[in-house]
C-alpha positions as CSV (number, residue, x, y, z in Angstrom):
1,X,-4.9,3.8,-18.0
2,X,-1.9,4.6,-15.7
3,X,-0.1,1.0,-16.0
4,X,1.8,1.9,-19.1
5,X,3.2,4.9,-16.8
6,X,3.9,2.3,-14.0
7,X,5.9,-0.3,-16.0
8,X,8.1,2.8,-17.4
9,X,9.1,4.1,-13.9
10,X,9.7,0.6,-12.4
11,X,13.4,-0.1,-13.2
12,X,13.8,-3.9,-14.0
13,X,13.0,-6.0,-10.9
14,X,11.0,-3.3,-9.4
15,X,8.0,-4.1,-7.4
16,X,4.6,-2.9,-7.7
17,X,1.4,-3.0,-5.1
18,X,-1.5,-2.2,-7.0
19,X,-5.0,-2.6,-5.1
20,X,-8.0,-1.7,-7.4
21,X,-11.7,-2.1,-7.2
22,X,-13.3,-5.6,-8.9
23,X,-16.5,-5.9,-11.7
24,X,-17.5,-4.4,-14.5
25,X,-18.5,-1.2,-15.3
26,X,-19.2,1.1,-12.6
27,X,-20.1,0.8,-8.8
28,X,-22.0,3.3,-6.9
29,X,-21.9,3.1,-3.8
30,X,-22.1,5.2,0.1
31,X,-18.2,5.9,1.4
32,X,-19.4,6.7,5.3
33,X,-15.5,8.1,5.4
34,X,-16.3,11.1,2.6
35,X,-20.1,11.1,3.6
36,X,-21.5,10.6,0.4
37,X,-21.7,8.4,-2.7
38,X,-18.8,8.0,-5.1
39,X,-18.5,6.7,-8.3
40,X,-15.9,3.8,-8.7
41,X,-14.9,2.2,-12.2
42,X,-14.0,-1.2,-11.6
43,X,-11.8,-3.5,-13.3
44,X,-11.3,-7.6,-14.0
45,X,-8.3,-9.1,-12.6
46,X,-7.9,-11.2,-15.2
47,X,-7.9,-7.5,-17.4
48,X,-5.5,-6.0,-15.6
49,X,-2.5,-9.0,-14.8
50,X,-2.8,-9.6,-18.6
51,X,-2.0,-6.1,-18.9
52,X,0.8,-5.8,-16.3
53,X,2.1,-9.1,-18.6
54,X,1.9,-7.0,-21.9
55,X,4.2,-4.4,-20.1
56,X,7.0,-6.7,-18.9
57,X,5.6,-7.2,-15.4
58,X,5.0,-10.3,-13.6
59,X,2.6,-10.9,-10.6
60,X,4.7,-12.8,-7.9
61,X,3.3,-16.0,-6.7
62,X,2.2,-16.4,-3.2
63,X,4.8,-18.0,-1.2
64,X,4.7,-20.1,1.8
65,X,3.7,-17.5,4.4
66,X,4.2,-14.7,2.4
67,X,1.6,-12.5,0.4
68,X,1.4,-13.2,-3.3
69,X,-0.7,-13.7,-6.1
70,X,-4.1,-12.0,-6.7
71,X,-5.8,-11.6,-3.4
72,X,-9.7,-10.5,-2.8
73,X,-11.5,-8.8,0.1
74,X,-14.1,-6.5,1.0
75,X,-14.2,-3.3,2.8
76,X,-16.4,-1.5,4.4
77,X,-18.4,0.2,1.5
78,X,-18.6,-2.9,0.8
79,X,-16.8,-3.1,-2.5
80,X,-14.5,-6.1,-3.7
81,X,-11.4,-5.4,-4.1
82,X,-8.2,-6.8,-5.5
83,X,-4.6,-7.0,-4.5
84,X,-1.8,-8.1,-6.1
85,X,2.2,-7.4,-6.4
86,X,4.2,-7.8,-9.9
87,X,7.8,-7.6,-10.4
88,X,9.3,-5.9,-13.3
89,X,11.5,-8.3,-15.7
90,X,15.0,-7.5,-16.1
C-alpha cells in the first residue's frame, strides 16, 4: 500500500487529502467518463485511519465550518467514496 510512502514524504505537520473508494473487496462497475468498466479495490475507513495512525498521522477533526473528519459521498458511477485529511505529528 502507498501510505507507508505518504507518511515518509510528509514532513512533520504536513497535510494529507486522501479520497479512496469504500467496501470490501472489489467493485466493478461502468465509468461513462473512460467508456467502459473498471475494476476498483476498495477499502474500510476504519482500515485505512488506523493505518494513517500506525504511521504518525492524525485525521483532523471537522471544525465549525470547516471540512474534517471522514466524509462519505457518491459519484456518478455510483461508487461510495471516502474523504478525509490527516496531519502528520511533529
Amino acid at each position: 500500500m502507498i501510505l507507508p510512502e505518504f507518511a515518509r514524504v510528509l514532513r512533520p505537520g504536513g497535510l494529507l487529502q486522501l479520497m479512496f473508494k469504500v467496501g470490501s473487496g472489489i467493485n466493478v462497475t461502468y465509468d461513462k467518463d473512460y467508456s467502459s468498466n473498471r475494476e476498483f479495490q476498495l477499502y474500510g475507513a476504519r482500515e485505512i485511519v488506523d493505518q494513517l495512525t500506525a504511521l504518525y498521522l492524525q485525521v483532523i477533526p471537522e471544525e465549525e465550518d470547516k471540512l474534517g473528519g471522514v466524509m462519505y459521498f457518491t459519484d456518478t458511477k455510483p461508487v461510495k467514496h471516502c474523504v478525509l485529511f490527516a496531519r502528520k505529528a511533529a
